[in-house]
C-alpha positions in Angstrom: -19.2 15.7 -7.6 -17.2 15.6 -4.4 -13.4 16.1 -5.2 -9.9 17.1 -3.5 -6.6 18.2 -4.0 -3.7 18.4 -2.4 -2.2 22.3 -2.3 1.6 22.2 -1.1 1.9 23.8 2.3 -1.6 23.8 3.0 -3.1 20.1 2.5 -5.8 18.3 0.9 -8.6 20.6 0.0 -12.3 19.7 -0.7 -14.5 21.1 -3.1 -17.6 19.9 -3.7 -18.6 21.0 -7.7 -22.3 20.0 -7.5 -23.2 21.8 -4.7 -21.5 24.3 -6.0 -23.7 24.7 -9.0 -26.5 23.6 -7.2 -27.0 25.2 -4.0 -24.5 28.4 -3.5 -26.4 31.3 -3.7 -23.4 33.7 -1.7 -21.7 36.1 -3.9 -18.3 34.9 -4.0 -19.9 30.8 -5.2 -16.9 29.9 -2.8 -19.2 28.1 -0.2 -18.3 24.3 -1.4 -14.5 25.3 -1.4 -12.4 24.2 1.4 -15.3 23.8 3.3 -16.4 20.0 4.4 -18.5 19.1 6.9 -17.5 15.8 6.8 -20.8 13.6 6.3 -19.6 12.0 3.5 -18.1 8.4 2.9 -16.0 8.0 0.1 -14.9 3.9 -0.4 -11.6 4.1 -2.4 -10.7 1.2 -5.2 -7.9 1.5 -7.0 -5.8 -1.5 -8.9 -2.1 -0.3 -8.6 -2.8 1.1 -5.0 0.7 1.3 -2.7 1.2 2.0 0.9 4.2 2.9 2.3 3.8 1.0 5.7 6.7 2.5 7.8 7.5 -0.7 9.2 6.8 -3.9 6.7 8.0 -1.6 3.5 5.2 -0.9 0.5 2.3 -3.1 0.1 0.2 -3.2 -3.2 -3.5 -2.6 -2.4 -6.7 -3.0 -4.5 -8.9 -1.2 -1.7 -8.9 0.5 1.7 -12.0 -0.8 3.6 -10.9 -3.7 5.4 -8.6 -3.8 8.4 -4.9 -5.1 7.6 -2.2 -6.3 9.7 1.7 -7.0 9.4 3.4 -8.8 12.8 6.9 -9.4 13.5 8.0 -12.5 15.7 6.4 -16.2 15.5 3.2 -17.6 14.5 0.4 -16.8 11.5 -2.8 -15.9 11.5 -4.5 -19.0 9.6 -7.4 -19.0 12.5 -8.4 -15.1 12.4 -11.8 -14.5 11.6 -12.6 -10.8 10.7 -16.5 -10.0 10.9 -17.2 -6.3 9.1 -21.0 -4.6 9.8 -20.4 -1.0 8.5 -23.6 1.5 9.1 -24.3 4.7 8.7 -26.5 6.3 11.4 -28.0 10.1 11.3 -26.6 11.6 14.7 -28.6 13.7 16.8 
């Protein structure tokens, strides 16, 4: 199980408890704390999700895998077409 928290004047800080238990054979089992190499996708859903947006105010949100947009000035965007293709590739 891949988890985080946030530590005040530090930041968010992974753990990853599996790999923990699984694969840490150093003395001090502190391998899969704080340490990430960042090869892992997490896709967030959440019901009561809200963003502070800085500019538009806060927006509710069910889910953070799609581009969003907020414009000021004249217009809409009833003709925009958004095409997603999301891969993951091993890189050498």
């Amino acid at each position: 199980m891949k988890a985080e928290f946030f530590a005040q004047g530090v930041g968010w800080i992974p753990v990853d408890l599996s790999s923990a238990i699984l694969h840490d054979k150093t003395p001090a089992k502190l391998s899969y704390f704080a340490h990430d190499k960042g090869d892992f996708i997490t896709m967030h859903i959440d019901d009561d999700l809200i963003v502070d947006t800085i500019y538009f105010g806060k927006k509710h949100f069910s889910f953070l895998q799609k581009s969003t947009y907020w414009a000021t000035g004249e217009g809409n965007f009833d003709d925009v077409v958004v095409q997603e293709n999301w891969q993951v590739t091993v890189s050498r």
